[in-house]
C-alpha positions as CSV (number, residue, x, y, z in Angstrom):
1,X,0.0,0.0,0.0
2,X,1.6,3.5,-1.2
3,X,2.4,5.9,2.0
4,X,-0.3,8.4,0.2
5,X,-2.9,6.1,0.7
6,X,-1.8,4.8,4.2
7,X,-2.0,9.1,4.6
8,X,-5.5,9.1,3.4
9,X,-6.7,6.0,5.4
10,X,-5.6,7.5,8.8
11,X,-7.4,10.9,8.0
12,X,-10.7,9.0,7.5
13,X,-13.5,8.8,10.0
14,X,-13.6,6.3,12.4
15,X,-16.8,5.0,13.1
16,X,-16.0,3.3,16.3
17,X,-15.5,6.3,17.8
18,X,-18.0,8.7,16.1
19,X,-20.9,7.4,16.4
20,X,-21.1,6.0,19.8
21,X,-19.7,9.1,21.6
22,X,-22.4,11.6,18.9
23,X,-25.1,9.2,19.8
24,X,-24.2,9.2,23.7
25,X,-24.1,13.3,23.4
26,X,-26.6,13.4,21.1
27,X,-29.3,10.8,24.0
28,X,-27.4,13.0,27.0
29,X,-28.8,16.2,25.7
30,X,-32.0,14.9,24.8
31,X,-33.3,13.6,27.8
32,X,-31.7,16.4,29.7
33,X,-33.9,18.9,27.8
34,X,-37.2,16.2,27.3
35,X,-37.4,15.1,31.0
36,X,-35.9,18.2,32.9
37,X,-37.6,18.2,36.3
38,X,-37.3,14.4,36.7
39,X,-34.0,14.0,35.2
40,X,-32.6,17.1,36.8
41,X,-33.4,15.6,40.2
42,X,-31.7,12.4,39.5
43,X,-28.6,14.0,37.7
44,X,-29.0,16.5,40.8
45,X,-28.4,13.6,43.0
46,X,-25.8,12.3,41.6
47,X,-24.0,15.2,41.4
48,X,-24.2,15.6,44.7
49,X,-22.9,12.0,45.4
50,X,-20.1,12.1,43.4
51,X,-19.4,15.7,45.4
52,X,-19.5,14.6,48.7
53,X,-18.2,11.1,48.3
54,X,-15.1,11.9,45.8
55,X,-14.8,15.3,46.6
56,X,-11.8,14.8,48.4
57,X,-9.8,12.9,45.5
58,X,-10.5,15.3,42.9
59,X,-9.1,18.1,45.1
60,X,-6.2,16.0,46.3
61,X,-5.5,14.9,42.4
62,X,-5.2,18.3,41.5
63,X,-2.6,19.0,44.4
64,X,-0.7,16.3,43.0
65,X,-0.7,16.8,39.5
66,X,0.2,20.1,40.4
67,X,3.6,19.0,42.5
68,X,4.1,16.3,39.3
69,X,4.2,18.8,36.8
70,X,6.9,21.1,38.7
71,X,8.7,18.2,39.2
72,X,8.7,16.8,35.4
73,X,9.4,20.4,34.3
74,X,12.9,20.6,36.5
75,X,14.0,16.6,36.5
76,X,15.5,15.1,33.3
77,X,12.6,14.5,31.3
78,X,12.7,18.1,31.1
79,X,15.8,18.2,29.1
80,X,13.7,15.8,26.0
81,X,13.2,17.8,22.9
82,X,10.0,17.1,21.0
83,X,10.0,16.1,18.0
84,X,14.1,15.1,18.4
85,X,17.4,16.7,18.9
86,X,17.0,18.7,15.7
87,X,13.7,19.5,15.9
88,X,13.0,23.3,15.0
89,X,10.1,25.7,16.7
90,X,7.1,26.5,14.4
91,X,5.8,29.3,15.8
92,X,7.2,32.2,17.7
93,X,7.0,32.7,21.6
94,X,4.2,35.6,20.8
95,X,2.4,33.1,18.5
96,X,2.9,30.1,21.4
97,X,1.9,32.4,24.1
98,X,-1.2,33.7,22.5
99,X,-2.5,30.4,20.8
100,X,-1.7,28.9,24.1
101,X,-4.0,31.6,26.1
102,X,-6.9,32.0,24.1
103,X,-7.4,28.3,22.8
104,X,-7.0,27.5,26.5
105,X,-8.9,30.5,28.4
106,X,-12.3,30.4,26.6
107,X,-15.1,32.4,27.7
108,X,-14.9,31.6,31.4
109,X,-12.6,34.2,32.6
110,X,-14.2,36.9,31.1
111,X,-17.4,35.7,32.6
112,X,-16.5,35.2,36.0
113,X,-13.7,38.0,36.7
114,X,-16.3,40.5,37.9
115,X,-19.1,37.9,39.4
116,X,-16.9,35.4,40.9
117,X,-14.9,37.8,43.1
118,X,-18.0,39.4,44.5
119,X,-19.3,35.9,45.7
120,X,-16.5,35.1,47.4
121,X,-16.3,38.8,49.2
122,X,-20.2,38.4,50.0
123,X,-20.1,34.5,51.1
124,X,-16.5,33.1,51.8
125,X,-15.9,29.5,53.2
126,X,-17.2,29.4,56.6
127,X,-13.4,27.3,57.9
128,X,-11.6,30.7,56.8
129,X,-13.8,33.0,59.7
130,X,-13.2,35.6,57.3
131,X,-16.2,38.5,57.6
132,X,-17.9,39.0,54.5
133,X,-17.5,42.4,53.1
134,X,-14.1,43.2,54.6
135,X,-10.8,44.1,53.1
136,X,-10.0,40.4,54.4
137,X,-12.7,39.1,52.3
138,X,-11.5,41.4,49.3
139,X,-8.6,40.2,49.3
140,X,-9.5,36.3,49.7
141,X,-11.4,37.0,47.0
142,X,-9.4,38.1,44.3
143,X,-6.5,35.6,45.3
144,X,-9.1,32.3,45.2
145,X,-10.6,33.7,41.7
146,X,-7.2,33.7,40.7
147,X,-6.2,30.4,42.2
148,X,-9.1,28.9,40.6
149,X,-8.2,29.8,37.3
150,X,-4.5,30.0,36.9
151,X,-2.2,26.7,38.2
152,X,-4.1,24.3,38.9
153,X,-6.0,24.0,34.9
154,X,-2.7,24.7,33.2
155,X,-0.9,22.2,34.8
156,X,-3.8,19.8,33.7
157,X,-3.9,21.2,30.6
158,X,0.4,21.0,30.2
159,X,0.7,17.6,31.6
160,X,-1.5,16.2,29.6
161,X,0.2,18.0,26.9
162,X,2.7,16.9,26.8
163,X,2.3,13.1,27.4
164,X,0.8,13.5,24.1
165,X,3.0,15.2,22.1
166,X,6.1,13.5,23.4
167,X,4.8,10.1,21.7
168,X,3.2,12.1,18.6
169,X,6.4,13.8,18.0
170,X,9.3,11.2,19.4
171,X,7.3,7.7,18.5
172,X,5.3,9.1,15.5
173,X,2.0,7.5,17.0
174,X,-1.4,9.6,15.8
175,X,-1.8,12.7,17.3
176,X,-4.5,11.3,19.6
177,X,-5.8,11.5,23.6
178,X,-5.3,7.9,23.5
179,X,-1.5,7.7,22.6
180,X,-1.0,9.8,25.4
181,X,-2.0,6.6,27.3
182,X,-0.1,4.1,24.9
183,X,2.4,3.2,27.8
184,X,-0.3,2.0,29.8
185,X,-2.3,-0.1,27.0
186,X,-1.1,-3.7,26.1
187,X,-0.9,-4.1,22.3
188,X,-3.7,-6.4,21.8
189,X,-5.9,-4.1,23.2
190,X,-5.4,-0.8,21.5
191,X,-8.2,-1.8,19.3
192,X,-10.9,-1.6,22.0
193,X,-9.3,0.9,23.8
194,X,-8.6,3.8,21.5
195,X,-11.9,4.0,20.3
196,X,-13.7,3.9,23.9
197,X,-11.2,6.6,25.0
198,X,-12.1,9.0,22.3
199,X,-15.9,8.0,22.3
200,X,-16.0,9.5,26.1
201,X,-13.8,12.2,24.9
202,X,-16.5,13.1,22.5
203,X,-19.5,13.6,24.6
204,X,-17.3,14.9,27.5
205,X,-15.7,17.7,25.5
206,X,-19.3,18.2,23.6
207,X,-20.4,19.1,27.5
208,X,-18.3,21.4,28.0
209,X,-18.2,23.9,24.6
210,X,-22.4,23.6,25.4
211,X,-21.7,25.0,29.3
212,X,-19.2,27.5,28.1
213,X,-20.9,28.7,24.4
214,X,-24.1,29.0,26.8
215,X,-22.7,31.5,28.8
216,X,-21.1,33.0,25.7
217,X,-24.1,33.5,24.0
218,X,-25.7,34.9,27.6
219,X,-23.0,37.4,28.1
220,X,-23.2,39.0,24.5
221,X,-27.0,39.0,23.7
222,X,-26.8,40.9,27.9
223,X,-24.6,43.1,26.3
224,X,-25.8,44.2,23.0
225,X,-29.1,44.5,25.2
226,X,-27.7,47.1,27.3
227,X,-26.4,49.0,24.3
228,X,-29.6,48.9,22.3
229,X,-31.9,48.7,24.7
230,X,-33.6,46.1,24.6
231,X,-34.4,42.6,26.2
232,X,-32.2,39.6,24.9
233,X,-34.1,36.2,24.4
234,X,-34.0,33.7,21.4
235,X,-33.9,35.8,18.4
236,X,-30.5,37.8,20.3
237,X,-28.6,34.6,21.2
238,X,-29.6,32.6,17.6
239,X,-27.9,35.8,15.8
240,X,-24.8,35.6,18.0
241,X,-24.6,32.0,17.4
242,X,-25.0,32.6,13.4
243,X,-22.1,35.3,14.0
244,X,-19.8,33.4,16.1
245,X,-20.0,29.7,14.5
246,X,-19.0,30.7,10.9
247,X,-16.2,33.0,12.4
248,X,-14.1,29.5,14.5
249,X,-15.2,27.2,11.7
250,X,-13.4,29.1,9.0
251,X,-10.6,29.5,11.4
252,X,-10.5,26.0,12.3
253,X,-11.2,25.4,8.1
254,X,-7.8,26.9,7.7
255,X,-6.0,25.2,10.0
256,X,-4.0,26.0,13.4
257,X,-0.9,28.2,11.1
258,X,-3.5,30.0,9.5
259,X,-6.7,31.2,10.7
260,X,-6.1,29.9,14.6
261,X,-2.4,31.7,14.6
262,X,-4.3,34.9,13.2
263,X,-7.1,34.6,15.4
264,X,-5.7,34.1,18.3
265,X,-2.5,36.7,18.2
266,X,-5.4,39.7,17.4
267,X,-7.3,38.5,20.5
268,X,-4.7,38.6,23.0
269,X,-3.9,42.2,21.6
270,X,-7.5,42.7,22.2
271,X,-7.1,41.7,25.9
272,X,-4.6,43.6,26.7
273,X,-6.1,46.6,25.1
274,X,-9.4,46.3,27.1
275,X,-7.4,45.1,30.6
276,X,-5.3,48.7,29.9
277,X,-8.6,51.2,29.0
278,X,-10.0,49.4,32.7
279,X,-6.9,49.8,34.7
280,X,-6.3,53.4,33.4
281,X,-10.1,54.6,33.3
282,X,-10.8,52.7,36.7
283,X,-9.9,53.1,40.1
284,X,-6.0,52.4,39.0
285,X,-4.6,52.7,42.5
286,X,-6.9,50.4,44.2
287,X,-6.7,48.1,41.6
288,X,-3.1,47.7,41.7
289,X,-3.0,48.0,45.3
290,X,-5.2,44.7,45.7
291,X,-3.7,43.1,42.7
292,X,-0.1,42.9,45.3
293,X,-1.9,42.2,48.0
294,X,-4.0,39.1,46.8
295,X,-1.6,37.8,45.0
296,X,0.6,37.8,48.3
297,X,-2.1,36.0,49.5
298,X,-3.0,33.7,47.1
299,X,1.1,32.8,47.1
300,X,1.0,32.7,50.9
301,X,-2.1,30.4,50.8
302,X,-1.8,28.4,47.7
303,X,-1.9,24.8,49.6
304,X,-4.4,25.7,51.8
305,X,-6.8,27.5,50.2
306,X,-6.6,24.9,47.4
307,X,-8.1,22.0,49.3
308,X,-10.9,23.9,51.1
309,X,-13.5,21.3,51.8
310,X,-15.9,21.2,54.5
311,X,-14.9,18.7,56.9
312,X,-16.5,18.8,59.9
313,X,-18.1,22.1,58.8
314,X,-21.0,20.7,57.0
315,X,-23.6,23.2,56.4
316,X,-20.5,25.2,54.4
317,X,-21.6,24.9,51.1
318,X,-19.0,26.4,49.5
319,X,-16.2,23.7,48.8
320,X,-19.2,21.9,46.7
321,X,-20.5,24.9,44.7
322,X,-16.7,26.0,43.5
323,X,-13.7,24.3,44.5
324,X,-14.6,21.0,43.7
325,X,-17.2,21.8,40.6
326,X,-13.9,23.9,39.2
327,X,-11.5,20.6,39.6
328,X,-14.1,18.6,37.5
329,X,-14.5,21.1,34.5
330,X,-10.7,21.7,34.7
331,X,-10.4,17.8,34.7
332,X,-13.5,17.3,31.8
333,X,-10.6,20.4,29.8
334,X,-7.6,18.5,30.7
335,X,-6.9,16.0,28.1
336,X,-8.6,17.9,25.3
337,X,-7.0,21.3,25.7
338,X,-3.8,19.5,26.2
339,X,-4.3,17.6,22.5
340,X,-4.1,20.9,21.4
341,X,-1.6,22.7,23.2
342,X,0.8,18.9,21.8
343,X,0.2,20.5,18.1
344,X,2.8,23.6,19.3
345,X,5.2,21.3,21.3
346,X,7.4,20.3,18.1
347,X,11.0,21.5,18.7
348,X,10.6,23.1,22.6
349,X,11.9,21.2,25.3
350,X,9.1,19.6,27.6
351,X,10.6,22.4,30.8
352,X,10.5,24.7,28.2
353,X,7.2,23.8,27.0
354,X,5.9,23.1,30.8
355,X,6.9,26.9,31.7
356,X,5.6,28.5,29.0
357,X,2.2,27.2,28.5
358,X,2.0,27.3,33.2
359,X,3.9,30.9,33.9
360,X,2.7,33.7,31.5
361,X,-0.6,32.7,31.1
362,X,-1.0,32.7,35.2
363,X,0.5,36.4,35.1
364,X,-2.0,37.0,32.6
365,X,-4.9,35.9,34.3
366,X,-4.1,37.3,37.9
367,X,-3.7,40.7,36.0
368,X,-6.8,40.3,34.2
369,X,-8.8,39.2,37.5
370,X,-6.9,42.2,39.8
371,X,-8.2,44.7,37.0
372,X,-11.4,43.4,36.7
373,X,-12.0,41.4,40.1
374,X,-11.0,44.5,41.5
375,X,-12.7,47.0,40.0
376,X,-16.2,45.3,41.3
377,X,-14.7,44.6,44.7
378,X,-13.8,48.4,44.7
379,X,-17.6,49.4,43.4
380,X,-19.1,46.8,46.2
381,X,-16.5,48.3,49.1
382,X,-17.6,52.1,48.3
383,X,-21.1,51.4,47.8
384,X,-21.0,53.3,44.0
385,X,-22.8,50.3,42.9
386,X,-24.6,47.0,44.8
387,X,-22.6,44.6,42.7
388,X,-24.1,41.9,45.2
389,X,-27.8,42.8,44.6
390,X,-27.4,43.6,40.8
391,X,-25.8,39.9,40.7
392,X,-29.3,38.7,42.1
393,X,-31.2,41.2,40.3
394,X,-30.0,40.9,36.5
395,X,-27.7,37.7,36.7
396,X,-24.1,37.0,36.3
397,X,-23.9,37.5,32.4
398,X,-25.1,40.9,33.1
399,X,-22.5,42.6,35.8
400,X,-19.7,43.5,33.6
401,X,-21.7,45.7,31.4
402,X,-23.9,47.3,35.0
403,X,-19.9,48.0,36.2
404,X,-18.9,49.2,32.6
405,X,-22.1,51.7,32.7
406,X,-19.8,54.1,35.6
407,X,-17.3,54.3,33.1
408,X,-16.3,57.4,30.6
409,X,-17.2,56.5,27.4
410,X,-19.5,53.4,28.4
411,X,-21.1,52.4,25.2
412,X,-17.6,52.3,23.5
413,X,-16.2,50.2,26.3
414,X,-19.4,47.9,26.0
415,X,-19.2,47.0,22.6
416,X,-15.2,46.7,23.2
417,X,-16.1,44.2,25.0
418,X,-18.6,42.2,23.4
419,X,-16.0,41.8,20.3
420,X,-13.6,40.7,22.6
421,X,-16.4,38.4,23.9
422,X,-16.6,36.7,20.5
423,X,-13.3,36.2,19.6
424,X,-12.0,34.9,22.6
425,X,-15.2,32.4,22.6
426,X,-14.4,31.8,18.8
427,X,-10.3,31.3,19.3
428,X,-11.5,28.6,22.7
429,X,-14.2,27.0,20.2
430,X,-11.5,26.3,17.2
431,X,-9.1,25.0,18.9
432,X,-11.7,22.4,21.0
433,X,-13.3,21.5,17.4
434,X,-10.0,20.6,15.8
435,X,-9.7,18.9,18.5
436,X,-12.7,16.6,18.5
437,X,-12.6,16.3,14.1
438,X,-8.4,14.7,15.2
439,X,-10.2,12.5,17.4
440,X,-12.8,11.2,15.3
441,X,-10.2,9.9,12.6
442,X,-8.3,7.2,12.6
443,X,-5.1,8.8,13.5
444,X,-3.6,11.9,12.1
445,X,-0.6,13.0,12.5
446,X,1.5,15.5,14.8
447,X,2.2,17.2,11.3
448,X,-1.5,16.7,9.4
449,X,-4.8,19.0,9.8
450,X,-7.7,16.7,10.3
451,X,-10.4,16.4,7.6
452,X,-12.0,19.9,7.1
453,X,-15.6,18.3,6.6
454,X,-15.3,17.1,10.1
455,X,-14.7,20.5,11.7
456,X,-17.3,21.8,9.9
457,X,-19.8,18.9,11.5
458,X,-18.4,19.0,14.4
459,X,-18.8,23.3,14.7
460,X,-22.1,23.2,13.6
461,X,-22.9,20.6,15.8
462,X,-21.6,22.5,19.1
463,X,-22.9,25.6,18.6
464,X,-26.6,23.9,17.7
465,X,-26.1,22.4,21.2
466,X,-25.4,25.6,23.2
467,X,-27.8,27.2,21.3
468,X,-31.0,25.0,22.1
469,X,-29.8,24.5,26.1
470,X,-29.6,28.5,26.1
471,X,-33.4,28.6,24.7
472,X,-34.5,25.5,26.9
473,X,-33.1,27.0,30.4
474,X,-29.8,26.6,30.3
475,X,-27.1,24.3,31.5
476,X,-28.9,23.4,34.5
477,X,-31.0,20.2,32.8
478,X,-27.6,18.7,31.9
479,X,-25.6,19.5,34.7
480,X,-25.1,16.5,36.4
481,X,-23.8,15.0,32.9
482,X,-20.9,16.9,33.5
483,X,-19.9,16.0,36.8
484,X,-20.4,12.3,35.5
485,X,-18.3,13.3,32.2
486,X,-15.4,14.7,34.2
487,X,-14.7,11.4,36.1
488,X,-13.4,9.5,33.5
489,X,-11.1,12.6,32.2
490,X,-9.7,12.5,35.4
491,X,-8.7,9.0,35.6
492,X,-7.5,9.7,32.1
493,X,-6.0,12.6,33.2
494,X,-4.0,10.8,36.3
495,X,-2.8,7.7,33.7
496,X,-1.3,10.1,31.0
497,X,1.4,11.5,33.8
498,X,2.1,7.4,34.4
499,X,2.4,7.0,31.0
500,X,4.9,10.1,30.5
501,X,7.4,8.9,33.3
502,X,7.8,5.7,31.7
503,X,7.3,7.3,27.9
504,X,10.6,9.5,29.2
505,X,12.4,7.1,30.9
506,X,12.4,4.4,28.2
507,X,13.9,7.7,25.7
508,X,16.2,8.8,28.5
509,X,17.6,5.2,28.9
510,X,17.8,4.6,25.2
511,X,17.8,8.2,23.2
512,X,18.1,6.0,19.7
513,X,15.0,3.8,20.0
514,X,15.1,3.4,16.6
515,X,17.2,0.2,17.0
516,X,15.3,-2.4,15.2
517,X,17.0,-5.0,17.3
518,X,14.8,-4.0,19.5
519,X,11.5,-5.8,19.0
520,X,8.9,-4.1,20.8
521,X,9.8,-1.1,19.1
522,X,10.0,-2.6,15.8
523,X,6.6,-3.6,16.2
524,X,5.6,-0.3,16.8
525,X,6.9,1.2,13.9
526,X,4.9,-1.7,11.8
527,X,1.8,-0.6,13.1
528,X,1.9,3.0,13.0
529,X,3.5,2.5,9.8
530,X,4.9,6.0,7.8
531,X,7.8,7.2,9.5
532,X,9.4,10.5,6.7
533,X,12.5,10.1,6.1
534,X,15.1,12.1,7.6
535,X,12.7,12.3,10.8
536,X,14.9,12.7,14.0
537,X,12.9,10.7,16.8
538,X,15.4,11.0,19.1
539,X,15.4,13.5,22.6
């Protein structure tokens, strides 16, 4: 069989894994939207089961993966080039850095920067005795906002990163979740395996572009309503969904060095540009005032504060509404996000890779949250604005335009901000639905785009989803789908660092596996076939 056709057989769809995870998304979503009250109660239930009973290992998992990613990053794994000794960068740090935020940082952070802080100012954690609506409680609150969305998800995200790439790029396996696990799988069971992996990565992932283009679509039909003046519903969020879903399937149509690399360098421009207009137009002093001091704090407190549970406390409802939701969306993200952070791995060392897609986007974030987080603590502290009743009053969707409104220039800041809205969610969106069209195939390659019908499907398909839960009430009928999604992701989550130890010891023991005395390896290149000449899969 010519290589060109072995090419064109591992770009094709693979059935085994399509159509059991669309048809397990497709009955999920269904019945969460057909049977709402009843279902709700039971997926309510579990929910709350899989809270209280495994609570405590998803938070002590993320401690741990934490510590094992510092530790990869600085031992002699760290030193392994992907893609081999020779292997050359193909995209600049500006180009990594900003494909790496905005395919990672979605819509959530620009959701929650002003909401979430407030919340924990108005009702922190009972264990902490801290009172609500003091500078204490300030503070706590912009350094757990931060802590909740910097470390902990991009070492997920990294880890699982690079377990994949470091087999995509060094072994020349398919760029898959799966391989990422190929240590751990026996041979003769790849064939069951694989697809079973990537069916659950299907619907998993599916849950959570619906939760997070649902709040998208939210936030900007909130705020073109505030501009215009009128009252979003159905007709506003089906017109942001016909503006966004063309905008990340054409990026994603083009491929990540085309229309993602574009996409995503304007964004993070974007950001910076609307974090400076806030800092400077805002209460700049207090803003960089508690900006130091939280993230004092949130250094100071960092083991603590991130396994807050309520042991012994347990009318505190708090560990179970954030902490521990945060660890299973962050664990649902983890392997998918870290497929696609393995596409920009090829010639960067895994520390170099570990520190890069960890450090400057945790800067980034604490920035963003100080500027923003603090802006509404300062409005709630003064009493200019009732951030706290207006969060009750008009929702969480709505507060960053009700805080926008005390700014000069308002409207122009407002619609700033819904563009940056829309990218950001269409940059996330790509890179997620590249993501699940790789995973659908049979096995592309570290160096190949998937099939461009598939992104297509697979956009349309998400943004279908998040529309009709948006016009049906929401996430809420499907929650509990998600707390069941994230607890195979973070098994699979836990086996990909098992499999990267002994993925970097076997290349560290024997940089030239190439050797075809060797016979497991021999085998391996049989089966994955098409190695390029001239490739270096050396460290």
């Amino acid at each position: 069989m010519s290589e060109a056709r072995k090419r064109d057989e591992h770009r094709e769809l693979n059935h085994y894994t399509f159509w059991p995870g669309f048809i397990l998304l497709l009955a999920g979503i269904t019945l969460g939207l057909a049977y709402q009250e009843g279902l709700a109660v039971i997926l309510s239930t579990t929910m709350n089961w899989i809270h209280i009973t495994f609570g405590w290992l998803e938070v002590s998992l993320a401690i741990i993966i934490v510590m094992f990613t510092v530790g990869i990053a600085f031992s002699p794994i760290g030193n392994i080039r992907l893609g081999g000794r020779n292997a050359k960068p193909e995209f600049t740090f500006w180009q990594w850095f900003s494909l790496s935020l905005c395919g990672c940082i979605g819509i959530g952070i620009l959701f929650w920067a002003m909401g979430e802080p407030i919340y924990h100012m108005m009702q922190p954690p009972l264990s902490l005795h801290i009172d609500p609506g003091s500078k204490d409680a300030g503070i706590f609150a912009i350094a757990q906002t931060t802590l909740h969305w910097t470390i902990a998800q991009y070492c997920f995200y990294t880890i699982c990163g690079v377990a994949i790439a470091l087999v995509s790029f060094n072994r020349n396996y398919p760029l898959s979740i799966a391989a990422g696990m190929y240590a751990l799988f026996p041979k003769k069971f790849r064939p069951i395996l694989v697809p079973a992996v990537h069916a659950l990565c299907l619907f998993s992932l599916c849950c959570a572009i619906a939760t997070s283009m649902g709040a998208g679509l939210m936030q900007i039909g909130s705020g073109t309503g505030r501009i215009f003046g009128y009252t979003p519903g159905p007709l506003t969020w089906a017109a942001a969904a016909a503006i966004i879903i063309p905008i990340y399937i054409l990026s994603s149509y083009s491929g990540l060095k085309k229309g993602m690399r574009i996409l995503s360098t304007g964004t993070t421009k974007a950001f910076f540009l609307f974090m400076a207009l806030v800092l400077f137009m805002g209460p700049t002093l207090f803003i960089l005032g508690i900006g130091v001091e939280s993230f004092g704090y949130f250094a100071s407190n960092f083991f603590r504060n991130s396994t807050l549970l309520n042991t012994m406390q347990i009318s505190d409802k708090w560990p179970m509404q954030w902490l521990v939701p945060y660890m299973e969306i962050f664990f649902i993200f983890a392997p998918l996000l870290g497929h696609f952070l393995a596409r920009m791995g090829k010639g960067r060392t895994i520390r170099q890779f570990i520190l890069v897609n960890i450090i400057p986007p945790t800067i980034f974030c604490h920035f963003w949250i100080a500027t923003f987080g603090g802006t509404a603590v300062y409005f709630q502290w003064t009493g200019l604005v009732d951030v706290w009743a207006g969060i009750h009053q008009f929702g969480m969707e709505s507060m960053v335009y009700i805080l926008l409104s005390q700014f000069p220039f308002s409207e122009i800041l407002m619609g700033l901000f819904v563009i940056t809205i829309v990218f950001s969610f269409a940059t996330m969106t790509d890179s997620l639905v590249a993501t699940l069209a790789i995973i659908s195939t049979k096995g592309v390659r570290a160096s190949e785009e998937p099939p461009k019908r598939l992104k297509i499907i697979w956009g349309v398909v998400t943004g279908l989803i998040a529309y009709v839960l948006c016009i049906c009430g929401g996430i809420e009928p499907v929650r509990g789908l998600i707390s069941l999604a994230a607890f195979p992701m973070m098994l699979f989550t836990f086996a990909m660092c098992v499999s990267l130890v002994k993925e970097g010891i076997h290349l560290l023991d024997k940089p030239d596996w190439l050797d075809l005395e060797d016979s497991e390896d021999t085998e391996d290149i049989e089966e994955h076939d098409s190695i390029p000449n001239g490739t270096e899969l050396t460290y």
